[in-house]
Structures are given as structure tokens and as C-alpha cells.
N, C-alpha and C positions, 0 to 999 in steps of 0.2 A: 504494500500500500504506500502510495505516494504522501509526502507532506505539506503542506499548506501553510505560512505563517501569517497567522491575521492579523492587520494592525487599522483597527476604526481610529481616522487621522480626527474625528471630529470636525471642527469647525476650523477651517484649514486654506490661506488667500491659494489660489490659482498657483500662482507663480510658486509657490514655496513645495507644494506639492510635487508639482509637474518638474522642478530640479530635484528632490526625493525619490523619483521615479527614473529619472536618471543615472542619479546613484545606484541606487540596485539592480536597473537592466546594465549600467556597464558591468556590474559585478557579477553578474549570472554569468554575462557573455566572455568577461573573463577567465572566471571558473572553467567552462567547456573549453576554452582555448587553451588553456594550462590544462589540463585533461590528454590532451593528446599528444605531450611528452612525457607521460608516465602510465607505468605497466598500470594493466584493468586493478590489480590490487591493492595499488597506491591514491587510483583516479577518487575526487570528491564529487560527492553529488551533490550539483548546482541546487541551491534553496529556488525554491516559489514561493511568491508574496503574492497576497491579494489585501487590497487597501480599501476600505470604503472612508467616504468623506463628503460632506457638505460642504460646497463651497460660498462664497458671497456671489452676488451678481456677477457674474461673466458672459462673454461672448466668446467662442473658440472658432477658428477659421483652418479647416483640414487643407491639406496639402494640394488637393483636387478641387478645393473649393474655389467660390467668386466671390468676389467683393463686394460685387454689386448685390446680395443679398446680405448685407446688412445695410439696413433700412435707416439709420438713425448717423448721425455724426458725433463727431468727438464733443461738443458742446452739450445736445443732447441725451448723452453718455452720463457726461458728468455730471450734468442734474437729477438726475437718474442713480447716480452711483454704482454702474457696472462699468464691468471692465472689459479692454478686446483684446486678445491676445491670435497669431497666428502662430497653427503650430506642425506639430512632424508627424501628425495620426493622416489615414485617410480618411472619405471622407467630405461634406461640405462646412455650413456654419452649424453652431446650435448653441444651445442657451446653458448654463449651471447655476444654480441657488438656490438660497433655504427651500426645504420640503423636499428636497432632489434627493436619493441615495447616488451618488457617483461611486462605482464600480472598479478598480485600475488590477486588474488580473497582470501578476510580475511573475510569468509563467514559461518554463522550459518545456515546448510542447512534446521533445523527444524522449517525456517521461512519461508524455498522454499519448497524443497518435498527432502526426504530422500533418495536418489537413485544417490550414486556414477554415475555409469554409465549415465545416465540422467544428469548428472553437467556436466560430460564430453561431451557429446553429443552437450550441451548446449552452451558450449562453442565452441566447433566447430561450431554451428550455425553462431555463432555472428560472427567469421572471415571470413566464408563462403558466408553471407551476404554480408559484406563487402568489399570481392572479387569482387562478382557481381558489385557492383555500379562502379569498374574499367572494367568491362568486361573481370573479369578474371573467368573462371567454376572452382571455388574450392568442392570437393568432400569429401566424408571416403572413407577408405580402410578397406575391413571388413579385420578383425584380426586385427589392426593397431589401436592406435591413431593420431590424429591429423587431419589436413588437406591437402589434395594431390592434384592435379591436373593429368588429365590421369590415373587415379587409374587401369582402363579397360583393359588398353593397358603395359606390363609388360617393354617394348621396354622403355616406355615415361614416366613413373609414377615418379612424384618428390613429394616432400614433403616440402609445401610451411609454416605450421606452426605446432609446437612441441607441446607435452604436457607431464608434470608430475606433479604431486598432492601427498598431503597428507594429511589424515582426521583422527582427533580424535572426539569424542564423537559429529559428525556430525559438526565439524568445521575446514574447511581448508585452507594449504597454501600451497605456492607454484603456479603455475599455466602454462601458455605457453608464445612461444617464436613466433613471429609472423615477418617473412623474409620480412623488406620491401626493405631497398636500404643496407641489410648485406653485407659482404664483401666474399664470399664464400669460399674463398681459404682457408680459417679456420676450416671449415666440411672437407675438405678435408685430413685431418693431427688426425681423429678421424674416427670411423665407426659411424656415426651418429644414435642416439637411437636403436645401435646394431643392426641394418639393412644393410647388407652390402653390399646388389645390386640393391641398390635404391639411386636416385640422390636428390640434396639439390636443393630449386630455390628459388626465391624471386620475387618479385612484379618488383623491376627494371627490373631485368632477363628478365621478361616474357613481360615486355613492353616496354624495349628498350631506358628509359630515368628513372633519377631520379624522384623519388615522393617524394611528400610534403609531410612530417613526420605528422606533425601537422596536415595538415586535415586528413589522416589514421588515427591519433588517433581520432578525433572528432567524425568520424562516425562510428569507433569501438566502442566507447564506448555510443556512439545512439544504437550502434545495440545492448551490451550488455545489455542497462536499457529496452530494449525492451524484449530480447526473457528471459529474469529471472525478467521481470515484476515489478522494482523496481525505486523509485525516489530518484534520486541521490543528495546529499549534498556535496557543496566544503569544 
């Protein structure tokens, strides 16, 4: 059985995080590269981290993304008090802040199975799951990452949580943004993961009261050591 090291960053700016994430994808990627000047009996096995974390108002702009969906200016911004940052995930724009679980899986996949699309997949599982235990049907959208609700129906289709990643030498970071009690009117002010006729929703949205942060997290993260089959360390 693989091991997991959890670390809830809590309430945590963007930037601080996102150099954190740094730190430990170089050091994964290090470990496997030091790995293969020593016999299999000497070699360490690379740690995985998975980090969750609230951030303040942000804006992120992927690699693949356009500018031209974010909707607002630097002025605007600042009254506001979010921030923009462009960064090295795929991917287009998309939103973080209070009521969000952000998700950063710091993960050596050639301890899981090597297949980008399968991590992603994967993850969608674990929120979808998740969903379920509120009674909410969270779905895919072919062509689409993330997780939707009413995927079927073009009229109804939202997109209850995000995804962007990035993977070097089968280790990744970055990961998703997952709507529980978010404040919407922030998607609002961006074309959300450059989609521009599809709506944003959240878990409160769809049930009409605030949710306990803390238990969404508890059972996300049940469901992720579940469907990637791993034991988790605090």
C-alpha cells in the first residue's frame, strides 16, 4: 500500500502555497532522479503529498489559457481584493476563495499507474463520490474536465468542480477547485475554464443552506485514499 502525506494548509495566500508546491514537486522529482544511480536496494521511495487549502480571492490563468477571459482589470481587482496570478498548470482561467476546498495532489504516479487521463478521471471520482453522500448526481462532461451536474441537459449543465494539473517525469501538481459554500459572483467577472455558456454552482447553491466545510473535507479525502488506493499519513 502506497503512502499519502496530508497536510490541510488552511487558510493559505496563493503565492505562498503555489512556491510550497514547488518545493516538494522538485523534491519528488529529485528523489526518482537520484534513484537511478543506486542499486533497487539502496533506491528511496519518492513521498506523495496531497495538500488541501482555502485560498483568499484569486484569479489563476493556465498555461493554455487567454487573457481575454478575465473580464475585470487591475483596478477593479483591487476593489475587489483578488488577486491574478498566471501560472504552469494546464488548462484556462478560474477562480479560488473562501468556501472552495483546493485540492494540490504532490503525486509520483509510477506508484499509481501512469495514465494522465486516468488521474484525472480519478479525481473526478473522489468528488463525485462525494457529491453522492449529499444527494447531489455529480457527472463528466465528455470533452470537459471536471465535475458537472446536468451534463445531458445543455439548458442546466453547471460545473460544480475544476481541474488543472501539471506533470513532469510522472509527478504532479496542481490539482482542483471543488464549489462548496464559494461565493459565485467571482466566476462571474471571468469566462470560467474558457467555457462561456456554461454556468458555475456549488454544493450550497444546489442545497439551499451552508455546508460544513470540515466534514466535505473528511469525506473527500475518505473518498480520495479510496478510489487511488492509498494510506494516508498526517
Amino acid at each position: 500500500m502506497r503512502n499519502v502525506h496530508f497536510e490541510h494548509r488552511r487558510h493559505e495566500d496563493y503565492q505562498s502555497c503555489w512556491d510550497y508546491q514547488e518545493e516538494v514537486f522538485a523534491r519528488i522529482i529529485r528523489t526518482k532522479m537520484d534513484n537511478r544511480d543506486k542499486p533497487d536496494d539502496q533506491q528511496e521511495i519518492p513521498e506523495n503529498r496531497l495538500l488541501f487549502v482555502e485560498h483568499p480571492h484569486v484569479y489563476t490563468l493556465g498555461k493554455s489559457g487567454s487573457e481575454d477571459h478575465l473580464l475585470i482589470g487591475p483596478q477593479e481587482r483591487e476593489r475587489l481584493g483578488v488577486s491574478y496570478y498566471k501560472i504552469n498548470r494546464g488548462g484556462d482561467i478560474t477562480y479560488h476563495g473562501p468556501g472552495q476546498i483546493v485540492g494540490y495532489p504532490l503525486f509520483d504516479l509510477e506508484q499509481f499507474f501512469t495514465d494522465i487521463h486516468r488521474y484525472l478521471r480519478t479525481l473526478e471520482e473522489a468528488i463525485i463520490l462525494t457529491l453522492h453522500e449529499y444527494g447531489i448526481k455529480g457527472d463528466r462532461f465528455e470533452g470537459f474536465t471536471g465535475v458537472w451536474l446536468d451534463p445531458d441537459d445543455p439548458t442546466k449543465a453547471r460545473k460544480i468542480a475544476a481541474m488543472g494539473v501539471k506533470c513532469s517525469r510522472w509527478v504532479t501538481m496542481h490539482g482542483f477547485a471543488f464549489n462548496v459554500n464559494s461565493d459565485l459572483d467571482f466566476f462571474g467577472r471571468i469566462v470560467p475554464c474558457g467555457i462561456e455558456d456554461k454556468a458555475v454552482t456549488s454544493m450550497q447553491q444546489e442545497l439551499g443552506c451552508v455546508v460544513d466545510m470540515a466534514e466535505v473535507e473528511q469525506k473527500l479525502l475518505a473518498n480520495l485514499a479510496n478510489v487511488f488506493d492509498f494510506d494516508l499519513v498526517d
